[in-house]
C-alpha positions in Angstrom: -37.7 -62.8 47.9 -38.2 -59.4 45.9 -38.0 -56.6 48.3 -39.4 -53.5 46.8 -41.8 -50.3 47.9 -42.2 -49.2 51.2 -40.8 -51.0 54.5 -42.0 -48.8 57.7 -40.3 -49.2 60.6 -42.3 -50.7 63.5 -42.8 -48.9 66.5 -42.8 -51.0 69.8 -45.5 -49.7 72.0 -45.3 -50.0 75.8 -47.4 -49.4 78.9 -47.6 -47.3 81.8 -45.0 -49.6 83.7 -42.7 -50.1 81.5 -43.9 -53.4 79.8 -44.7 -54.2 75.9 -48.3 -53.5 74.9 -49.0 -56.5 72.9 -52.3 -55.3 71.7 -51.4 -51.8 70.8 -48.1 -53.2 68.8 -51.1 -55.6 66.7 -53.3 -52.3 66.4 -49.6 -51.0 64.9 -49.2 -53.5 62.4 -52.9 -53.4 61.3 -52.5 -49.6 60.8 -49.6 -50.1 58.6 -51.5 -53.1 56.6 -53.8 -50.6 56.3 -52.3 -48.2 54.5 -50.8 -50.5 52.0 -47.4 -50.8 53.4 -45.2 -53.7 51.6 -43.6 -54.7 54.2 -42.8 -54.3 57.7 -39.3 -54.1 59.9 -39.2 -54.6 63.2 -37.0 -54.7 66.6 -34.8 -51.2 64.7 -33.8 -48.3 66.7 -37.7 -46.7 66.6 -38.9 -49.7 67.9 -37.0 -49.4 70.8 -35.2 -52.7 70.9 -32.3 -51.3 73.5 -34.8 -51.0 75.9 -35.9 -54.7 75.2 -34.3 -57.5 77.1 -33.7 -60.9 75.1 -37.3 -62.5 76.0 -39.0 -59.4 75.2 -37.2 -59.0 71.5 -38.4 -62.9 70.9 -41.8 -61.8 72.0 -41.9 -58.6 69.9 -40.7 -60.8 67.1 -42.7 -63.5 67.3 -45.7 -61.3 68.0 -45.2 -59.6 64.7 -44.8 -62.4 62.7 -48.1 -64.4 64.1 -50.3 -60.6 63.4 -48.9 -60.5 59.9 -49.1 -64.4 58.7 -47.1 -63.9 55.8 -49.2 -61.4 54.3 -46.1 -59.0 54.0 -42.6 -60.1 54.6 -41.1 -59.0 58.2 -37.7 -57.5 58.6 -35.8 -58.2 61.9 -33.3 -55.7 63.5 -30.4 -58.2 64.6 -28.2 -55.6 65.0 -25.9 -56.7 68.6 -22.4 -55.3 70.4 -20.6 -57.8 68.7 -20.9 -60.8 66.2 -21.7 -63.3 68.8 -24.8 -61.6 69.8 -25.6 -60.8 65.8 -25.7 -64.4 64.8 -27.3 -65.5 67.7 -30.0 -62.8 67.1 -30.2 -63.5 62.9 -30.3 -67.0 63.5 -33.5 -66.6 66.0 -35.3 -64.6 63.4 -34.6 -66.9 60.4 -36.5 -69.4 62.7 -38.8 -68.0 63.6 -39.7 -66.9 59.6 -38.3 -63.1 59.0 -37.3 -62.6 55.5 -34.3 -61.1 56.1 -32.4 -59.2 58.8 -31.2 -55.2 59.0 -28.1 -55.0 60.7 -26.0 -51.8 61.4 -22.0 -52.4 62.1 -20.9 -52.9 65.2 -19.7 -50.1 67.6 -15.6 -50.1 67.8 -13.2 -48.1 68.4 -11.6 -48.5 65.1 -14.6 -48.8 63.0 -13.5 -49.0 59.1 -14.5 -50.9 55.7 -12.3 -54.1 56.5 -13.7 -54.4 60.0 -17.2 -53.4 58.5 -17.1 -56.2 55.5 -16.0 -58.8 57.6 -18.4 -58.6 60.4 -21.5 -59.0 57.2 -19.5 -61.3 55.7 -19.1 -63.4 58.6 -22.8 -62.9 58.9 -23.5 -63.7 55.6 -21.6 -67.1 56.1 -23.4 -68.4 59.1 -27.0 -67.3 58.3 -28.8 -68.0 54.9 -31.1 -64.9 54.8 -31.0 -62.0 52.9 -29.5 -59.0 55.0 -30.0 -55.3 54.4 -27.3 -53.1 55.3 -28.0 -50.3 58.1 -25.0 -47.6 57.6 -25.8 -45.1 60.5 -23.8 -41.9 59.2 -21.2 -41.1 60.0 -19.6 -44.7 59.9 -16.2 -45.0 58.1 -17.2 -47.6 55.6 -16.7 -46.8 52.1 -20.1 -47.9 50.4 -17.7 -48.8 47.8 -16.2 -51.7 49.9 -19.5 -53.0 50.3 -20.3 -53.1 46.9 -17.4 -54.7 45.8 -18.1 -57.5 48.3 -21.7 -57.8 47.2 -20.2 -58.1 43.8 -17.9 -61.0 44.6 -20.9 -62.5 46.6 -22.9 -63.1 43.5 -19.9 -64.2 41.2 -19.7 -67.3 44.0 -23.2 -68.2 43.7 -24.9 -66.2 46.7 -26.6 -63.5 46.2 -25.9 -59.9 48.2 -28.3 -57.1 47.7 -27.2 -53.4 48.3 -30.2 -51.3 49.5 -30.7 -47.9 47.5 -28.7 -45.8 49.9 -25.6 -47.7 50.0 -26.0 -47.3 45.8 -26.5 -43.7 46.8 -23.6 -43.5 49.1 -21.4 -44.9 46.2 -22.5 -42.7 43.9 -21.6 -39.7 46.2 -18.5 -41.2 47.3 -16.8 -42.3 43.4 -18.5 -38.5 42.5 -16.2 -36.7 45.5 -12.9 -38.3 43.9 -13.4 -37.3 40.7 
C-alpha cells in the first residue's frame, strides 16, 4: 500500500461520564472524509488511547474501520509498555484490516538505538504489516540506526518504509557530525 498525503490523527470523543461517543467519533471521521484527508490514524496519543481500556481500543478500532469501509486506509496506534502488549495489539489491528500500525518505542530506563531497533524488528518479524515509526523527541535513537535497518530489511526481501521525519532526523543528525 502507497502511503502518501495527509494522515490526521483521530480524536476519540467521549461523553459526559466518561464513556466513548460512538456517534460523535463517526461525525469525526466523516469530517475528515470531508475535507479530503488520505488517510486516517487512530488509537495515537490525541485520541486518547491511555485512557482506553482493552475493550474500548477494539471498539474504537473496529468502529473506525466499519465508518470508513476502505475508502481511506486506517492507521492503528499499537504502541504498549512492552513488546508483549505491542504484538498483541498489532496483531488485533491487522485482523481486524488496518493498513499498518504507528508505534512509538517503548518506555525504559535505558532507552537507546539497539534497544530501539530490536523492539521494531521483533515487531517487524511477528506481524506482516507495514509499520510507521513514532520517535517522540527526545528519544535516544539515532535515526541513522533505523535507517540502516530499514536498509537491510529491503535487501532480505521485506520491505521497511522510513516516514519523512526519521529522513529528516538523519539528515539533521549525519549534518551535526560533519
Amino acid at each position: 500500500m502507497k502511503f502518501e498525503g495527509v494522515f490526521s490523527v483521530l480524536p476519540t470523543p467521549f461523553n459526559g461520564d466518561g464513556e466513548i461517543d460512538l456517534e460523535s467519533l463517526r461525525r469525526v471521521v466523516d469530517l475528515f472524509l470531508k475535507a479530503g484527508v488520505n488517510g486516517v490514524t487512530v488509537l495515537g496519543v490525541t485520541g486518547e488511547v491511555s485512557r482506553l481500556r482493552d475493550k474500548e481500543r477494539d471498539v474504537v478500532l473496529h468502529t473506525v474501520l466499519d465508518h470508513i469501509k476502505g475508502r481511506v486506509p486506517v492507521i492503528a496506534g499499537t504502541t504498549a509498555e512492552g513488546l508483549r502488549t505491542c504484538l498483541e495489539y498489532s496483531r488485533a489491528a491487522k485482523a481486524a484490516g488496518a493498513a499498518a500500525v504507528m508505534v512509538s518505542p517503548p518506555r525504559m530506563n535505558r532507552l537507546n538505538s539497539d534497544a530501539v531497533v530490536a523492539h521494531y524488528k521483533a515487531l517487524a518479524e511477528a506481524v506482516d504489516i507495514d509499520i510507521v515509526f513514532r520517535i517522540i523527541l527526545p528519544c535516544r535513537v539515532s535515526p541513522w540506526s533505523l535507517d540502516c535497518w530499514c536498509e537491510s530489511r529491503e535487501r532480505f526481501g521485506r520491505p521497511a518504509r522510513l516516514s519523512w521525519r526519521i529522513r529528516q532526523l538523519r539528515r539533521r543528525h549525519l549534518a551535526s557530525w560533519s
